[in-house]
KOLTORKOL-999068 format. One record per residue (C-alpha): residue number from 1; residue in one letter; x, y, z. Coordinates in steps of 0.02 Angstrom, whole numbers, plus 32768, in hexadecimal, padded with zeros to 4 digits. Layout:
<nodes>
<node><num>NUM</num><residu>a</residu><xx>X</xx><yy>Y</yy><zz>Z</zz></node>
...
</nodes>
This chain:
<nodes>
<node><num>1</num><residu>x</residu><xx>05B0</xx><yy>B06E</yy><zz>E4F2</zz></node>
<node><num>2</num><residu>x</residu><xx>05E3</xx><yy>AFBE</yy><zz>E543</zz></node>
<node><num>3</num><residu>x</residu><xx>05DB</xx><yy>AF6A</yy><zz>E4AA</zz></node>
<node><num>4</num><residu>x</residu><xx>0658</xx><yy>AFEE</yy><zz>E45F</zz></node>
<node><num>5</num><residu>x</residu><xx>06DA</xx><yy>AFBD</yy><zz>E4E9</zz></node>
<node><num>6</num><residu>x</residu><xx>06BB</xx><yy>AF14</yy><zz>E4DC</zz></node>
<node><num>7</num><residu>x</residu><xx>06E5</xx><yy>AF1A</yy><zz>E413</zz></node>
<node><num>8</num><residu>x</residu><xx>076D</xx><yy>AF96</yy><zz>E42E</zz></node>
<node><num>9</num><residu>x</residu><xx>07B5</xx><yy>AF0E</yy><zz>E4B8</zz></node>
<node><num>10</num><residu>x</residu><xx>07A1</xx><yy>AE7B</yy><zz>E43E</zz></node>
<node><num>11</num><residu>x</residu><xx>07F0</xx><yy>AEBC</yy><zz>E3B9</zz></node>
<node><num>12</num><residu>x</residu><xx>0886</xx><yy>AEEE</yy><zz>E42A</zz></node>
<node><num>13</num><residu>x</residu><xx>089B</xx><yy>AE4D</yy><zz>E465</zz></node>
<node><num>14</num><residu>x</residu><xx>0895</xx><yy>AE26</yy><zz>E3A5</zz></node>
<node><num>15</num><residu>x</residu><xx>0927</xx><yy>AE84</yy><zz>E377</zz></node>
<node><num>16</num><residu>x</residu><xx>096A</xx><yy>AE57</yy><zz>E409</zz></node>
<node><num>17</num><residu>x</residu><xx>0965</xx><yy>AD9F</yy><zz>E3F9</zz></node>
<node><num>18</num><residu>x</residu><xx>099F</xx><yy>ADC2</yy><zz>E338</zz></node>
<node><num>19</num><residu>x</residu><xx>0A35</xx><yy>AE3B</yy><zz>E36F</zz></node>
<node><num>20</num><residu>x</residu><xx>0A6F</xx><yy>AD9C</yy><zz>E3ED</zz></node>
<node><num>21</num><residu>x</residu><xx>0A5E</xx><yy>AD29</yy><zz>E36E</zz></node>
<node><num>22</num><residu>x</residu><xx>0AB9</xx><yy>AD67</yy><zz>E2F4</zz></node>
<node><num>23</num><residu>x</residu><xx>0B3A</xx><yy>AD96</yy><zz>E36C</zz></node>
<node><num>24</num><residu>x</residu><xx>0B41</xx><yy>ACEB</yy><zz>E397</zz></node>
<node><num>25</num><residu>x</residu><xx>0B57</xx><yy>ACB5</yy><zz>E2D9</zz></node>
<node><num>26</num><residu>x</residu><xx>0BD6</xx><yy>AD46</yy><zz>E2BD</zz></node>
<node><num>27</num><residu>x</residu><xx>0C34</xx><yy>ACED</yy><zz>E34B</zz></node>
<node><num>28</num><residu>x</residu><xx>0C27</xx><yy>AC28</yy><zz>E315</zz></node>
<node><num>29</num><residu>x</residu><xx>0C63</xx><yy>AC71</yy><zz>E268</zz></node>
<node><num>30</num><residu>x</residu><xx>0CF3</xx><yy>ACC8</yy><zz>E2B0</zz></node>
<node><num>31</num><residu>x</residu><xx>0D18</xx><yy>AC21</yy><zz>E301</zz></node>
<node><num>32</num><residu>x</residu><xx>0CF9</xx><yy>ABB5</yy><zz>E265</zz></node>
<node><num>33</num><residu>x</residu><xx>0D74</xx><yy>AC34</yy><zz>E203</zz></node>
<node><num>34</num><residu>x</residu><xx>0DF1</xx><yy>AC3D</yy><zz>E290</zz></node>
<node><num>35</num><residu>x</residu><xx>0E26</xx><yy>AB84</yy><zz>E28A</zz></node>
<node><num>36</num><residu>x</residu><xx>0E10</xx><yy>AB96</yy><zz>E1B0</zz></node>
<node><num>37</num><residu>x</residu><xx>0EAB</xx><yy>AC1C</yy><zz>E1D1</zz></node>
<node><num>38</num><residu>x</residu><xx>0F00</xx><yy>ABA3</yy><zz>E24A</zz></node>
<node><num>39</num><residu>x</residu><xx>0EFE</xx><yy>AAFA</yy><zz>E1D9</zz></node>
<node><num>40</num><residu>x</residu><xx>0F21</xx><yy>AB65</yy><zz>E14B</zz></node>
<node><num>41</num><residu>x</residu><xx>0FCF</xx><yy>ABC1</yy><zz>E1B4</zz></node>
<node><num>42</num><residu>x</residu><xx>0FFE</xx><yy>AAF2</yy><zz>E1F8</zz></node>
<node><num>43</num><residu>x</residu><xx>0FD7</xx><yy>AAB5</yy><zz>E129</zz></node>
<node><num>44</num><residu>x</residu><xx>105A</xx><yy>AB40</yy><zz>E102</zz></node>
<node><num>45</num><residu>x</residu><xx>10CE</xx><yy>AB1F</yy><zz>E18B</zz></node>
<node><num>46</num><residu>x</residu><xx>10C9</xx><yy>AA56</yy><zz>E14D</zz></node>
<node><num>47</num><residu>x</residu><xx>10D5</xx><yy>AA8D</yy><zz>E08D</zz></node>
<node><num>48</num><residu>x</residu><xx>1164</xx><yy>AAF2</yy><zz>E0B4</zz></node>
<node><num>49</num><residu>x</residu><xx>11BB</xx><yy>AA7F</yy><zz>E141</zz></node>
<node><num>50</num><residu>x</residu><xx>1272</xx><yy>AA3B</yy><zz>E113</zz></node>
<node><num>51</num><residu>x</residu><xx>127B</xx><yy>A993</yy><zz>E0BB</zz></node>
<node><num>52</num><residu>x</residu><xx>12F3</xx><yy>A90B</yy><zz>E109</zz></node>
<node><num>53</num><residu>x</residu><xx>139D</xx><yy>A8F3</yy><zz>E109</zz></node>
<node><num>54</num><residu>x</residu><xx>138E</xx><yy>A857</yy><zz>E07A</zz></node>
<node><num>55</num><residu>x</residu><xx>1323</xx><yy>A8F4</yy><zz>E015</zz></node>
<node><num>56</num><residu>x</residu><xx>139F</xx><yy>A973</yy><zz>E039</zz></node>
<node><num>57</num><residu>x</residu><xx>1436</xx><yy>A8E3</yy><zz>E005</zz></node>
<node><num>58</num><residu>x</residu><xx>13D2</xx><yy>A8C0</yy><zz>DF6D</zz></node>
<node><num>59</num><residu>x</residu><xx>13B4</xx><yy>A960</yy><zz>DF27</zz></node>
<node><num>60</num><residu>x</residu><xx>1473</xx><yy>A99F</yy><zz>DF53</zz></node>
<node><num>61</num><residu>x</residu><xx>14A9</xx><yy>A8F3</yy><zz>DEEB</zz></node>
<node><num>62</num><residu>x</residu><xx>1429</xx><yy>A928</yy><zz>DE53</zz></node>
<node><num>63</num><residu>x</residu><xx>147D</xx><yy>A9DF</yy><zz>DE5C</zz></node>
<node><num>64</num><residu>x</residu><xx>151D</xx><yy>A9A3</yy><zz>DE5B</zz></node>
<node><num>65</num><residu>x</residu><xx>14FA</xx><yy>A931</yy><zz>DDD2</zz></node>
<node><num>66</num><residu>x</residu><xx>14C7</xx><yy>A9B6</yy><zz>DD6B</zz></node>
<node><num>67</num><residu>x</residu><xx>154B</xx><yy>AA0C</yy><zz>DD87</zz></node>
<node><num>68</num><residu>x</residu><xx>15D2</xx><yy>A99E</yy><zz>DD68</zz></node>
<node><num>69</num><residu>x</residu><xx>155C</xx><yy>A981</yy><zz>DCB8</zz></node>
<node><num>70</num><residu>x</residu><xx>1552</xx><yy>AA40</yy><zz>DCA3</zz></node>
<node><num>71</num><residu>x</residu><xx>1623</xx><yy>AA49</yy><zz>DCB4</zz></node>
<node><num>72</num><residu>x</residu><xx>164C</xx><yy>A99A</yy><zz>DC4A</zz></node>
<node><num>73</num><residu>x</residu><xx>15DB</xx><yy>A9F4</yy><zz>DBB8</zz></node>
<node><num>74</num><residu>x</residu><xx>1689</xx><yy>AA71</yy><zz>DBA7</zz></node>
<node><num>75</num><residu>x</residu><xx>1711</xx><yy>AA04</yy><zz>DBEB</zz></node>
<node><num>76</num><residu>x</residu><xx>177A</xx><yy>A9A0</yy><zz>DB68</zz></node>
<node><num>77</num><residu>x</residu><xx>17D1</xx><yy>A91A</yy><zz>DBE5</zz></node>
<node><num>78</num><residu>x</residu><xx>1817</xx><yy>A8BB</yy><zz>DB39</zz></node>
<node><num>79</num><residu>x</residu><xx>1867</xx><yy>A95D</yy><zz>DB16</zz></node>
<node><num>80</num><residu>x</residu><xx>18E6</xx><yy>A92C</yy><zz>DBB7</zz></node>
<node><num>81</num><residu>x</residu><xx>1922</xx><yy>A884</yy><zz>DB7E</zz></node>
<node><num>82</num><residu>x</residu><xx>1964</xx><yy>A8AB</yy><zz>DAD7</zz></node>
<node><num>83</num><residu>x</residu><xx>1A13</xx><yy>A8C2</yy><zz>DAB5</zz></node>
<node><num>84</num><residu>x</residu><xx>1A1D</xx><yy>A988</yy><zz>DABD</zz></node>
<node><num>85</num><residu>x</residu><xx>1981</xx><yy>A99F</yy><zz>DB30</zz></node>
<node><num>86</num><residu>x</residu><xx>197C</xx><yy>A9EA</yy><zz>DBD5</zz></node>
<node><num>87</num><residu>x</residu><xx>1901</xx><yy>AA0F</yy><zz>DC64</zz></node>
<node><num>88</num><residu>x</residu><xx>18E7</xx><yy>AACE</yy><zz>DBF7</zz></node>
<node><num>89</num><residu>x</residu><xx>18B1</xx><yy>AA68</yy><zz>DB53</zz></node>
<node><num>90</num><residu>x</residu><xx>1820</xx><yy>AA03</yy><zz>DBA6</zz></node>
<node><num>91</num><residu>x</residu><xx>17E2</xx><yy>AAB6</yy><zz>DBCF</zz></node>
<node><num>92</num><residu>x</residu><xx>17D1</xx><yy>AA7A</yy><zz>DC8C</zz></node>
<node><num>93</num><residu>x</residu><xx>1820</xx><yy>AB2F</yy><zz>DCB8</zz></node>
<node><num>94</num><residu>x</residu><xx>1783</xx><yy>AB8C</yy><zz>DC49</zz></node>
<node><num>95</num><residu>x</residu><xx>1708</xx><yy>AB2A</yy><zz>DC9F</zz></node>
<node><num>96</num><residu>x</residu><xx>173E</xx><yy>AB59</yy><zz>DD42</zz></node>
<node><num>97</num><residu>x</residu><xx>1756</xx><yy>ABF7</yy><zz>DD1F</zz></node>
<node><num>98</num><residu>x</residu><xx>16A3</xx><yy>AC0E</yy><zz>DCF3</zz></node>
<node><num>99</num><residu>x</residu><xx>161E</xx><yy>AC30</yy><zz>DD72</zz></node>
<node><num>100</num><residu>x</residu><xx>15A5</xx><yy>ABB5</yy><zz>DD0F</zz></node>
<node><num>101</num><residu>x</residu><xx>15FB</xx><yy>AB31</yy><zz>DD0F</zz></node>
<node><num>102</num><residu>x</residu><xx>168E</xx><yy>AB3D</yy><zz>DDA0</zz></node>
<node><num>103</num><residu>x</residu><xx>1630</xx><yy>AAD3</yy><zz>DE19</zz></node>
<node><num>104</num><residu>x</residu><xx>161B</xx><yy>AA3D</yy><zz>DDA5</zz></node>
<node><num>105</num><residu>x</residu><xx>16DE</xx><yy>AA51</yy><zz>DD7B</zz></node>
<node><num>106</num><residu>x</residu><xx>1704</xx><yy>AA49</yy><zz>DE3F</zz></node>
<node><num>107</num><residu>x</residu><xx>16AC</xx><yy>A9A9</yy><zz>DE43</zz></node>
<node><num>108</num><residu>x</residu><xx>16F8</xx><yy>A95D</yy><zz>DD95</zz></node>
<node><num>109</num><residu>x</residu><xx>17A3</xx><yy>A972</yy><zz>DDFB</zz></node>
<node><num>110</num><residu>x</residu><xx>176F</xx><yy>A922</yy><zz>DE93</zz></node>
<node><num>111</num><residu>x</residu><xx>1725</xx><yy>A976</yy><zz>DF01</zz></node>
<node><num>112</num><residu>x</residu><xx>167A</xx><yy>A950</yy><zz>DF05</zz></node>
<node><num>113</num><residu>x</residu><xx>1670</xx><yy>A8EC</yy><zz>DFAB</zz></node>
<node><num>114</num><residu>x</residu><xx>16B4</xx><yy>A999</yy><zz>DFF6</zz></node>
<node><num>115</num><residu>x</residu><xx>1640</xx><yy>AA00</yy><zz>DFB0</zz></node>
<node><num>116</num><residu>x</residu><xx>15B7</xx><yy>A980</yy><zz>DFC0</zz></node>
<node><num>117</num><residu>x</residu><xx>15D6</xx><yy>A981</yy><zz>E081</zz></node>
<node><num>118</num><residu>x</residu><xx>15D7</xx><yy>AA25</yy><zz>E07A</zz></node>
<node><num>119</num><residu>x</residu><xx>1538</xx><yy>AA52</yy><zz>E01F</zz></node>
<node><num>120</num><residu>x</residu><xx>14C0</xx><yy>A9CF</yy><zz>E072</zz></node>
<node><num>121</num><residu>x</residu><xx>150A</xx><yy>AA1B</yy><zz>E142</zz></node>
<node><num>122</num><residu>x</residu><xx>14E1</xx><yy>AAC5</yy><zz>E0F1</zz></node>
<node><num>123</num><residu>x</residu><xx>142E</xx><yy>AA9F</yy><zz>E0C0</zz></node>
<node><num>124</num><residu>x</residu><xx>1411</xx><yy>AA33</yy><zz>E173</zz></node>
<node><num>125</num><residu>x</residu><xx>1456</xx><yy>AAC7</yy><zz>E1C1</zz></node>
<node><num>126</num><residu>x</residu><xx>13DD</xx><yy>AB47</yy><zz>E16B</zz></node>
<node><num>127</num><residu>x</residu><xx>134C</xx><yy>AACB</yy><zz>E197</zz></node>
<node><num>128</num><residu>x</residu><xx>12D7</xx><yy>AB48</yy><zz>E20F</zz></node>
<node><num>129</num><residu>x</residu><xx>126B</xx><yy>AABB</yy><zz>E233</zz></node>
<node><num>130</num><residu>x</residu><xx>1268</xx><yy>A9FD</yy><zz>E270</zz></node>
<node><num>131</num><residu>x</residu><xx>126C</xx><yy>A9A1</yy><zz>E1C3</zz></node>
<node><num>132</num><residu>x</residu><xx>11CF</xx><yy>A954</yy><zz>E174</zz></node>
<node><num>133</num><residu>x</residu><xx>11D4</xx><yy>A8BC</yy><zz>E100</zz></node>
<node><num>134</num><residu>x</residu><xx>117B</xx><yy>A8A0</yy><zz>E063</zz></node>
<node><num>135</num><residu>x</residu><xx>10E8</xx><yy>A82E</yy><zz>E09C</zz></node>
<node><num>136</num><residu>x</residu><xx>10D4</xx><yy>A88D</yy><zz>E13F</zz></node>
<node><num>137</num><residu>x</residu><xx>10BE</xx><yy>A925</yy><zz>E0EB</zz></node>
<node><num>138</num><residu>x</residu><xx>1062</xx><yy>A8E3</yy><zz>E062</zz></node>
<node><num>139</num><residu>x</residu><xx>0FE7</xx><yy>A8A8</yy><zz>E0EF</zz></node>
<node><num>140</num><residu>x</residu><xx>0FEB</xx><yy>A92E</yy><zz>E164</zz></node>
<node><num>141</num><residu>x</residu><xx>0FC1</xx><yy>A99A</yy><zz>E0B7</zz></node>
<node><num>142</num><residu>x</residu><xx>0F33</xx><yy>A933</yy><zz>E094</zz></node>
<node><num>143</num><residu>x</residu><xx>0EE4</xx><yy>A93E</yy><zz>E13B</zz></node>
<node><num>144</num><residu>x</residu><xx>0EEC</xx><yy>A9F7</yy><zz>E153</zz></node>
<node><num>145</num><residu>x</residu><xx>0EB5</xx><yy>AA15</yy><zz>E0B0</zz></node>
<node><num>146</num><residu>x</residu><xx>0E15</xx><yy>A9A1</yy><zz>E0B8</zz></node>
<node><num>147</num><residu>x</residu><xx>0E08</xx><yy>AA0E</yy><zz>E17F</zz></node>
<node><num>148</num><residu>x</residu><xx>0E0F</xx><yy>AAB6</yy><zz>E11D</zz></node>
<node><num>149</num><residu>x</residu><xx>0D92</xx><yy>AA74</yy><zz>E099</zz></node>
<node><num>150</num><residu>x</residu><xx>0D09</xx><yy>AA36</yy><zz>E10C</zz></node>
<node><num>151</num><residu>x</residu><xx>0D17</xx><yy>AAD9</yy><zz>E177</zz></node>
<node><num>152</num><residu>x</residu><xx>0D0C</xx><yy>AB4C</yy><zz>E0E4</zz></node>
<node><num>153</num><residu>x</residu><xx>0C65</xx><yy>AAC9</yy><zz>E0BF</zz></node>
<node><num>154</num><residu>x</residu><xx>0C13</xx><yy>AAD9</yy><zz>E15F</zz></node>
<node><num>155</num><residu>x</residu><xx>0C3D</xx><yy>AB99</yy><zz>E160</zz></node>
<node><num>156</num><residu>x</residu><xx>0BDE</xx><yy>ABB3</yy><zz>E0C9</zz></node>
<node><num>157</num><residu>x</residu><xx>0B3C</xx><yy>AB47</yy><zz>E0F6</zz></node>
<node><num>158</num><residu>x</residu><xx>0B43</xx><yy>ABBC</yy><zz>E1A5</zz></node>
<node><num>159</num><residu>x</residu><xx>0B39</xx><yy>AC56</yy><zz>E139</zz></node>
<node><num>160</num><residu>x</residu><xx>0AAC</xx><yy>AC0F</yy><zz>E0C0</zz></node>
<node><num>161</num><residu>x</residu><xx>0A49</xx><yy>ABEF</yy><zz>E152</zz></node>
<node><num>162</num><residu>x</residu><xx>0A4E</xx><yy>AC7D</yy><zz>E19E</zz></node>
<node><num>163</num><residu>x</residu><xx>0A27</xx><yy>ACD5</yy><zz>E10D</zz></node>
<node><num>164</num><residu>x</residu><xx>098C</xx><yy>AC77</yy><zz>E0F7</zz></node>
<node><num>165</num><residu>x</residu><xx>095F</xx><yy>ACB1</yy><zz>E19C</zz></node>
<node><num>166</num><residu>x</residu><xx>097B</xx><yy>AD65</yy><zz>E15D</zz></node>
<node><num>167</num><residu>x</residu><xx>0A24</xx><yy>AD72</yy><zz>E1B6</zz></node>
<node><num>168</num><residu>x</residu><xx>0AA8</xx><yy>ADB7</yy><zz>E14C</zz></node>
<node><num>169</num><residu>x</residu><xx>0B48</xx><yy>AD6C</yy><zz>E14B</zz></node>
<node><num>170</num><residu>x</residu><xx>0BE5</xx><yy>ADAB</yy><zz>E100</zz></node>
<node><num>171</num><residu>x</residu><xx>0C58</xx><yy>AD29</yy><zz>E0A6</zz></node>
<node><num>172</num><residu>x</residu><xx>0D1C</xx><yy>AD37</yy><zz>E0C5</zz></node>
<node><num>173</num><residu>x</residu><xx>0D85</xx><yy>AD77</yy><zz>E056</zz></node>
<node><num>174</num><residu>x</residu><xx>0DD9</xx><yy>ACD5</yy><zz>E055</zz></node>
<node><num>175</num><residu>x</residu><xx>0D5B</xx><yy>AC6F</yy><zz>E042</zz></node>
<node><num>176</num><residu>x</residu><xx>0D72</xx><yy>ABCA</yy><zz>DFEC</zz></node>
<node><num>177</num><residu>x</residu><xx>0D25</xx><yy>ABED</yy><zz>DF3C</zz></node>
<node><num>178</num><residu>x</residu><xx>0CE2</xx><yy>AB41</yy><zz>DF1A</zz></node>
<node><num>179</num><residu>x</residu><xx>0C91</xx><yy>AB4A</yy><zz>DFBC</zz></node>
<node><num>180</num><residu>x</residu><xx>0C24</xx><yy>ABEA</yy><zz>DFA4</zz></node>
<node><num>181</num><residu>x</residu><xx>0BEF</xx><yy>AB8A</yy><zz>DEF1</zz></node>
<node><num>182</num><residu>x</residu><xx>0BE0</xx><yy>AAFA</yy><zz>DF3D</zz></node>
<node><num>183</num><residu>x</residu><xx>0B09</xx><yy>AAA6</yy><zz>DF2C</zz></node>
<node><num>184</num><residu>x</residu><xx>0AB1</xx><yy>AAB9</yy><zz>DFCA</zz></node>
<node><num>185</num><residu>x</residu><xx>0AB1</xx><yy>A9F2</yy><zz>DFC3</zz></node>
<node><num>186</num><residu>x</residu><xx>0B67</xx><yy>AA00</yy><zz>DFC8</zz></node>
<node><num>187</num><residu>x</residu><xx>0B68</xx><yy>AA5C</yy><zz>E066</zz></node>
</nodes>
């Protein structure tokens, strides 16, 4: 009868042992995927921060370019200087009259400084977040993506070798595809 006790007790501490083990790996994993979710929220934050004011300045001076391009396309300014022409023959009044093109009319009379002002305070005003430029984003992306790849890399060789220990080990939903594909060399 002894020796039934003493296999009964070994293979309790077995399961034991495995149970705490595997609670263990459940928690490193939970850990591991934890800071995948927080590079991946600060790679978002960065990807979607505001660009700088020269940005902003640049891309309200392309839009009103266009515009003013968009407007000129129906405007007919030699239509004003000839003998019977008038502000209503260079079709200045139809262009402004149009939703389309009313902008790009605004600035063909002068006012593009105005609305230039105007446009770039309203998009530094919107800004919800300090501005990021180009290369620091650009770098900052890099970083956090090469973070969130090696992660989802050492996450995956965890799992494989705790499988081969006869632990299973559930991947995430959101695991990193090339990852779970990836060669066990590769791990």
């Amino acid at each position: 009868m002894a020796s039934k006790v003493s296999i009964t007790e070994k293979l309790s501490a077995l399961f034991s042992a495995q149970a705490k083990a595997a609670a263990e790996l459940r928690h490193d994993l939970n850990h591991i995927e934890m800071e995948v979710v927080t590079n991946q929220n600060r790679l978002g934050e960065v990807r979607r921060a505001p660009v700088e004011l020269e940005e902003i300045e640049r891309r309200v001076d392309a839009f009103l370019l266009e515009e003013e391009a968009d407007a000129r396309g129906s405007f007919v300014p030699s239509a004003i200087s000839k003998p019977e022409g008038s502000a209503r023959s260079s079709q200045i009044v139809d262009v402004l009259g149009r939703p389309r093109t009313a902008l790009g009319a605004l600035i063909i009379l002068g006012f593009r400084d105005q609305l230039r002002e105007a446009l770039v305070k309203e998009a530094v005003d919107a800004a919800p977040a300090k501005p990021i430029g180009d290369a620091e984003r650009e770098r900052e992306t890099k970083r956090l993506t090469a973070e969130i790849q090696k992660l989802e890399l050492i996450r995956e060789k965890i799992a494989r070798l705790a499988e081969a220990q006869g632990i299973s080990v559930p991947r995430s939903e959101h695991a990193d595809p090339a990852a779970l594909l990836a060669g066990d060399g590769e791990l």
